[in-house]
N, C-alpha and C positions, 0 to 999 in steps of 0.2 A: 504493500500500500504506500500511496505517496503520501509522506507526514505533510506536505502543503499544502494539499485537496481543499482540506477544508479550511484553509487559512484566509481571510479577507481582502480581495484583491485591493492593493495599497494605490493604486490608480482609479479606483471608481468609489464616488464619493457618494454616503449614504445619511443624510441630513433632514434634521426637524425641526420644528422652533413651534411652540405655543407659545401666544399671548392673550392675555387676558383684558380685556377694560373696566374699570368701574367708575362710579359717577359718584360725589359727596361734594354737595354746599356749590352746587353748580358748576363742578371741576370735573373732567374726563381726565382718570389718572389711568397710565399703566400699572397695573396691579398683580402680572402675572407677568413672566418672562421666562421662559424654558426654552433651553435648545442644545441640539446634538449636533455635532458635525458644523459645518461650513453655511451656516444660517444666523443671522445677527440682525439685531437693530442698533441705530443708532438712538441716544437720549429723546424724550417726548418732546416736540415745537408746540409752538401754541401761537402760530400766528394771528389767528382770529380771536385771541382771547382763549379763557380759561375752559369754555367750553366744548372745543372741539382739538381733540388731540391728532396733531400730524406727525408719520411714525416714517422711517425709511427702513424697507425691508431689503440689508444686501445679502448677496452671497459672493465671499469672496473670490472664488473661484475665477466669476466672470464667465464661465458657459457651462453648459450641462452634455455630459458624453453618453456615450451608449452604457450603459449600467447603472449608471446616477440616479438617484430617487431621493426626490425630495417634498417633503409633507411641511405642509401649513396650516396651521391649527387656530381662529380666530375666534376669541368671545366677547359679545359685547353683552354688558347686566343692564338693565333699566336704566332709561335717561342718557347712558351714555353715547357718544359722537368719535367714531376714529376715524381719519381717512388714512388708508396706509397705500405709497406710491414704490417704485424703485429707482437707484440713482442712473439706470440706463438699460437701455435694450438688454433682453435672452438672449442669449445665443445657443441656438441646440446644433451642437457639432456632429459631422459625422460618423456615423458607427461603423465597425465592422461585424455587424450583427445582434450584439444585445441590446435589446429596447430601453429607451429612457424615460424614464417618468415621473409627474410634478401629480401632486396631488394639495387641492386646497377646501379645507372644511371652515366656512362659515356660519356661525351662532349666531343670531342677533334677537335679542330678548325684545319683550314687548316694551314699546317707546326707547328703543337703541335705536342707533343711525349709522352703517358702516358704508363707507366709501373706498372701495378695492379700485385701482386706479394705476398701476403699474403703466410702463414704459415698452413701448412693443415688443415682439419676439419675433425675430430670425431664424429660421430655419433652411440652416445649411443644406445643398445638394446631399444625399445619403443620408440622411438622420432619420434615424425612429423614435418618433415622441408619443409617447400616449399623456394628453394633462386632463385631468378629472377636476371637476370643479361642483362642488354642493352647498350650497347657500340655503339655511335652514332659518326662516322669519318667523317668529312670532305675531298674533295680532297684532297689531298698531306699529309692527317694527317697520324701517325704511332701508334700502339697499341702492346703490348707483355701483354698478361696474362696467370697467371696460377692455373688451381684449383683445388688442390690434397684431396679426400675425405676417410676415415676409418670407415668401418661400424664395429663398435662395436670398446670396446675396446679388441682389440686382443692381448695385452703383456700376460691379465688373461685368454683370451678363448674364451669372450663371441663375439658374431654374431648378426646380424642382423636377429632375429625373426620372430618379430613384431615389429611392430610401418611403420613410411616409411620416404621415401626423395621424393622430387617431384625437379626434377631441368628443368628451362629455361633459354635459354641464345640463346641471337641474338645480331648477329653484323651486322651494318647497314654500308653501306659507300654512304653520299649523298641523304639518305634516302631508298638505293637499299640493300635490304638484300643480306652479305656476307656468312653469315652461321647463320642458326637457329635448334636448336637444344632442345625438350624434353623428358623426360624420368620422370619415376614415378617408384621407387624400393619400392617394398613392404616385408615386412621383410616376409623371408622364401618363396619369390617366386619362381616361376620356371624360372625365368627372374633371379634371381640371382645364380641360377646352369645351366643354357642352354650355350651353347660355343655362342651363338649367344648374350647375354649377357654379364654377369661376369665371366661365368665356375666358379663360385664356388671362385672367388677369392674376398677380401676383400677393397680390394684398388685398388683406379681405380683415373686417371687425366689427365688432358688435357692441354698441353700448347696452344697457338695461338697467331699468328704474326699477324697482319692485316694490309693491305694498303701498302705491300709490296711486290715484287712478287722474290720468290727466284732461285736464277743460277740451272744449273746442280751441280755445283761445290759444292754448299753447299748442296743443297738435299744430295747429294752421302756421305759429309762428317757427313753432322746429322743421313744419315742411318747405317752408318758405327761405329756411337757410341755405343759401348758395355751397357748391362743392368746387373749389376749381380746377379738381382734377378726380373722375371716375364717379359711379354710380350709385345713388346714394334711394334707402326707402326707411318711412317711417311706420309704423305697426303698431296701433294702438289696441291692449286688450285689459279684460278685468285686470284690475291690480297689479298692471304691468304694463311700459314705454317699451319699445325696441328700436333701434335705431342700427343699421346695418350697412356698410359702405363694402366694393370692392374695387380696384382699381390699379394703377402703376404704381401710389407715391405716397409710401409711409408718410411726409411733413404732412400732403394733404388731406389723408384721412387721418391723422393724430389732429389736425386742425378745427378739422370738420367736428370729432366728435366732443374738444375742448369748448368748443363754442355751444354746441349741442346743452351741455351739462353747463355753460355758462345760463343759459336760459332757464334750463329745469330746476336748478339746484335751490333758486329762490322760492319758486312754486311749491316745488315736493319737503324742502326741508326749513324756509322762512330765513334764508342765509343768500347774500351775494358770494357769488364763485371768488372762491380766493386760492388760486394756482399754486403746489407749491415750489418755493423756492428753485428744488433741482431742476426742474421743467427748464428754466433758463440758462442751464449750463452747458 
């Protein structure tokens, strides 16, 4: 027997991190902080004041390989407000065959407000990423996220191939699914040139509001938002905004959907969008 077999391959990183939020005397404190592996925050912002805590989720790695798995664990208690962003793009690297995978569990207790808000993700020619995503509301709780993806790196040309993405994501409210959602892209499929797909476009994302239910007045105003680059719809259902862009050009859909959430954020949570800081870096 080989005594290495079972030894932990010291090149594939296996990382966690739970946090926690709680709310006292109108302050959103971090309250919990656990983590394994190559997963960190930095200290709590409070640029809007005491009530809403802005959190930066890195990894320092800076890209995710073929064996990587990484789990995010998020709670928010009563009353409390987090937006948690990251200081730059994913990058899912290349494999040479083992799958990679991000998993992210959201809590949001009743009258909590989480805003998941990260920085796009690349997906390198060759990469297998499976990222699962479960956002679990409570009554009266609120949710805004958004998740802008780049098959390949397009600044030099290259596409998605080979390799794939597998995404899931479900939003629960009270344990009732609001929206569930999979897809599996496989590099160079007909799913990735069909109009009933991507048409051939490289970048594709999705905002979502949840536990919310939006006027006419904003529907008309988020449809009426210009895109200056690629194909944009808006999807209004129970207790739930959608907003969905595909297109050539990550600036334009990060653009598109900053401005999106610059309009909602007032309506659905009684707050002017307040960007954070790394967005300008």
């Amino acid at each position: 027997m080989n005594m290495n077999e079972h030894l932990p391959d010291p090149h594939v990183w296996q990382a966690r991190i739970a946090l926690g939020y709680g709310a006292a005397s109108g302050r959103t404190v971090l309250v919990r902080r656990e983590h394994h592996g190559p997963l960190r925050v930095q200290k709590a912002l409070y640029p809007e004041g005491d009530a809403v805590c802005h959190t930066l989720l890195l990894h320092p790695p800076g890209g995710i390989a073929g064996g990587d798995a990484l789990h995010v664990d998020i709670a928010a208690d009563a009353g409390a407000h987090a937006l948690i962003t990251t200081p730059g793009a994913t990058k899912w690297y290349r494999s040479a065959g083992p799958l990679a995978r991000s998993e992210l569990a959201l809590h949001i207790a009743s009258g909590a407000t989480v805003e998941w808000l990260p920085q796009e993700s690349i997906v390198f020619d060759g990469a297998r990423a499976h990222v699962a995503s479960h956002i679990a509301l409570q009554a009266d709780a609120r949710y805004i996220g958004m998740d802008l993806y780049c098959l390949g790196r397009t600044a030099s040309g290259e596409r998605l191939t080979h390799g794939e993405l597998q995404l899931d994501t479900r939003i629960t409210l009270d344990g009732r699914t609001l929206w569930l959602e999979q897809a599996r892209l496989d590099g160079d499929s007909a799913l990735l040139r069909s109009a009933a797909g991507l048409a051939g476009a490289p970048v594709f994302g999705t905002l979502a509001c949840a536990g919310f239910d939006a006027d006419d007045a904003l529907l008309k105003a988020c449809r009426a938002l210009p895109c200056t680059a690629g194909e944009t719809g808006i999807t209004r259902l129970p207790g739930l905004l959608l907003a969905r862009y595909r297109g050539d050009c990550t600036q334009s859909a990060r653009a598109w959907f900053v401005h999106l959430w610059s309009l909602v954020r007032p309506t659905m949570l009684g707050r002017v969008a307040q960007p954070p800081r790394i967005w300008n870096t």
